[in-house]
C-alpha positions as CSV (number, residue, x, y, z in Angstrom):
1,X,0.0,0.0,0.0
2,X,1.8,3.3,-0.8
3,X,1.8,5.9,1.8
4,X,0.0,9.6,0.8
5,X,2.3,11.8,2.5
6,X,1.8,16.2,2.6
7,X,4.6,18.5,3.7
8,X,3.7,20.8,7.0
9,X,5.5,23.4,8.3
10,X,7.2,22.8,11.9
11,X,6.0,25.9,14.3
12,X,6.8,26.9,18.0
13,X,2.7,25.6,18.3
14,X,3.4,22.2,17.2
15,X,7.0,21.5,17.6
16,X,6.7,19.5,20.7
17,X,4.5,16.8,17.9
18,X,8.1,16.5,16.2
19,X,10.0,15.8,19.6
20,X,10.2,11.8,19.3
21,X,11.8,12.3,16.2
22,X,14.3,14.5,17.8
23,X,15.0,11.6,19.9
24,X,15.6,9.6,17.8
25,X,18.2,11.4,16.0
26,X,19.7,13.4,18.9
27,X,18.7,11.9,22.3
28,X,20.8,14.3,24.0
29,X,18.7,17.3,22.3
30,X,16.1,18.0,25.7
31,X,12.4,19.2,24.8
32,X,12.9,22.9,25.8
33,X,16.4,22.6,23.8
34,X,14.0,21.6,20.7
35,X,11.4,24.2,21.4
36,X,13.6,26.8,21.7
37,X,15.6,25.7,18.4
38,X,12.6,25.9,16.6
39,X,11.4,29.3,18.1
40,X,14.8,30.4,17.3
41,X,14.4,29.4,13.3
42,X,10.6,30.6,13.0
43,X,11.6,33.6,14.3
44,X,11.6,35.8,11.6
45,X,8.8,33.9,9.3
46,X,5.5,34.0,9.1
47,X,3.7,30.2,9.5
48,X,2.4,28.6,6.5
49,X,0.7,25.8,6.4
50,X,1.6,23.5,3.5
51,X,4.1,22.8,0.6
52,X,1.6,24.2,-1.6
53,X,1.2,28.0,-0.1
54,X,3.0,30.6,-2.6
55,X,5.5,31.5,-0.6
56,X,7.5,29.4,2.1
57,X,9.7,31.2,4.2
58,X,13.6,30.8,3.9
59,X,14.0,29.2,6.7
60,X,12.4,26.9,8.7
61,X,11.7,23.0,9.8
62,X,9.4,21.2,7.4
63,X,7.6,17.8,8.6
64,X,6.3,15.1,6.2
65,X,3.0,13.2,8.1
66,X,0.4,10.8,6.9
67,X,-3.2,11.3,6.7
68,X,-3.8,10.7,10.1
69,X,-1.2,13.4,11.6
70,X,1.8,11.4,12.5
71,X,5.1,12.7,11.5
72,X,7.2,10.0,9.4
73,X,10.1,12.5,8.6
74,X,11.6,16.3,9.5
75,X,14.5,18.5,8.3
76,X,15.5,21.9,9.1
77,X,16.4,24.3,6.8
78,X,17.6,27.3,5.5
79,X,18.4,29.7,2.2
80,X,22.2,30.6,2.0
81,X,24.2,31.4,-0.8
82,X,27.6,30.0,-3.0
83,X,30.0,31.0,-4.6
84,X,29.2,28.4,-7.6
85,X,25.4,28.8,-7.3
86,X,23.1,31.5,-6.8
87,X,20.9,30.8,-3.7
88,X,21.1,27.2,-1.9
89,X,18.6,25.2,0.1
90,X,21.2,24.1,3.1
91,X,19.5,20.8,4.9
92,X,20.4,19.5,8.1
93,X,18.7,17.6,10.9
94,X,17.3,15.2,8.7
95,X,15.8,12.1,10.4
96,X,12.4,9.7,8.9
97,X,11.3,6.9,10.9
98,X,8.6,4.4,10.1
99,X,7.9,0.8,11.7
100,X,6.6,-0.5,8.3
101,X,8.7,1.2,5.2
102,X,11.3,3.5,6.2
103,X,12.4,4.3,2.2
104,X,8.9,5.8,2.3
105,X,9.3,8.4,4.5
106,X,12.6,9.2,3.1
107,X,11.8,9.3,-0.5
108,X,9.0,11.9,0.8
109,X,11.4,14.2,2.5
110,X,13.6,14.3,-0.4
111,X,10.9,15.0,-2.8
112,X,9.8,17.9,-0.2
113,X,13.5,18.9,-0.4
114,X,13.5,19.5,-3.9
115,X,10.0,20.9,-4.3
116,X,11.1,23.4,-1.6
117,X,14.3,24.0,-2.8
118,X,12.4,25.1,-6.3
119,X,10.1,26.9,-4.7
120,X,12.5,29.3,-2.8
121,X,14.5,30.1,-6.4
122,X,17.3,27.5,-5.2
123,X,19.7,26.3,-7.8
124,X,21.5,23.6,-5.7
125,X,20.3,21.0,-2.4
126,X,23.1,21.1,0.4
127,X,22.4,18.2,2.8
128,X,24.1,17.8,5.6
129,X,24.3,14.2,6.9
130,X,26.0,13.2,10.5
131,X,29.2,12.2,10.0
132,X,28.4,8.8,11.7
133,X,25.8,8.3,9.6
134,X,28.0,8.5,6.8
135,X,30.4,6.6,8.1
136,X,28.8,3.8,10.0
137,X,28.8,0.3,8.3
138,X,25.9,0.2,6.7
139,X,25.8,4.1,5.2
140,X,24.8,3.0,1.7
141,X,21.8,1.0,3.0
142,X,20.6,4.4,4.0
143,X,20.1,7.5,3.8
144,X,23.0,8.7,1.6
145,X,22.2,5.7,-1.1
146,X,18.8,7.3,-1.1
147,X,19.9,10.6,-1.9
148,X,22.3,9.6,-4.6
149,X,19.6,8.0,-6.2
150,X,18.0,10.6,-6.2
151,X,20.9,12.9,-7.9
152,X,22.4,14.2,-4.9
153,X,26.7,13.4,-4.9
154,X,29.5,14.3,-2.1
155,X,30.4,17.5,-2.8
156,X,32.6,18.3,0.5
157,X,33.6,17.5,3.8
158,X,32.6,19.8,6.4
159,X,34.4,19.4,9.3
160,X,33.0,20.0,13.3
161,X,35.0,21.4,16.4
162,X,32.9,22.6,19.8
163,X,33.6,25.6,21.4
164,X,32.0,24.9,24.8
């Protein structure tokens, strides 16, 4: 049975829906930390409501859920801009769960990707994956073998160093 997914906008009013999938990606990340991360990125947009509304602000956290409300995927995001392109969706925080067919859920969020990335005037996708996703054992069983077939190649290596 193929899932119906629809792309929804992740707000300060109905971030705490989104939580387990926080958890699952970073448990360390607490639910005030993930409230006020989200706070923090709708900040300066106005809400909208769906992939479909004419204008999307340029940054935010976008949620793909089923028809009955749950949330099978999320990314943040935000519009920057390259040297070698004109404006850039950059994607991080990218996590899909589903008991049944995870590929689902991720083949949704990268579809919403790109028909974001479209409809904010991007040229270019810049996803960034957790470097022990990419390099745990089974990294092509996953997420980045998704997104290469879905176009998307390594492009570079960004490298992380705390400051705390």
């Amino acid at each position: 049975m193929p899932h119906q997914f629809r792309a929804q906008s992740i707000h300060p009013n109905n971030a705490a829906r989104a939580y387990p999938l926080i958890q699952v990606m970073r448990s360390d990340v607490s639910l005030e930390g993930w409230l006020a991360f989200v706070a923090a990125t709708n900040a300066d947009s106005a809400p909208t409501p769906n992939i479909t509304a004419p204008k999307w602000p340029s940054r935010g956290v976008l949620a793909i859920e089923n028809a009955r409300g749950y949330i099978h995927g999320l990314f943040s995001y935000h519009v920057a801009f390259a040297i070698d392109h004109e404006a850039v969706l950059e994607v991080s925080n990218f996590v899909a769960v589903d008991s049944v067919d995870r590929a689902a859920g991720v083949k949704a969020l990268i579809a919403s990707m790109e028909e974001l990335a479209h409809a904010l005037g991007c040229t270019a996708i810049h996803t960034h994956i957790p470097g022990d996703w990419v390099l745990g054992e089974n990294s092509e069983s996953g997420l980045s073998r998704h997104l290469r077939h879905a176009g998307h190649d390594l492009k570079s290596l960004n490298l992380y160093k705390p400051l705390r």
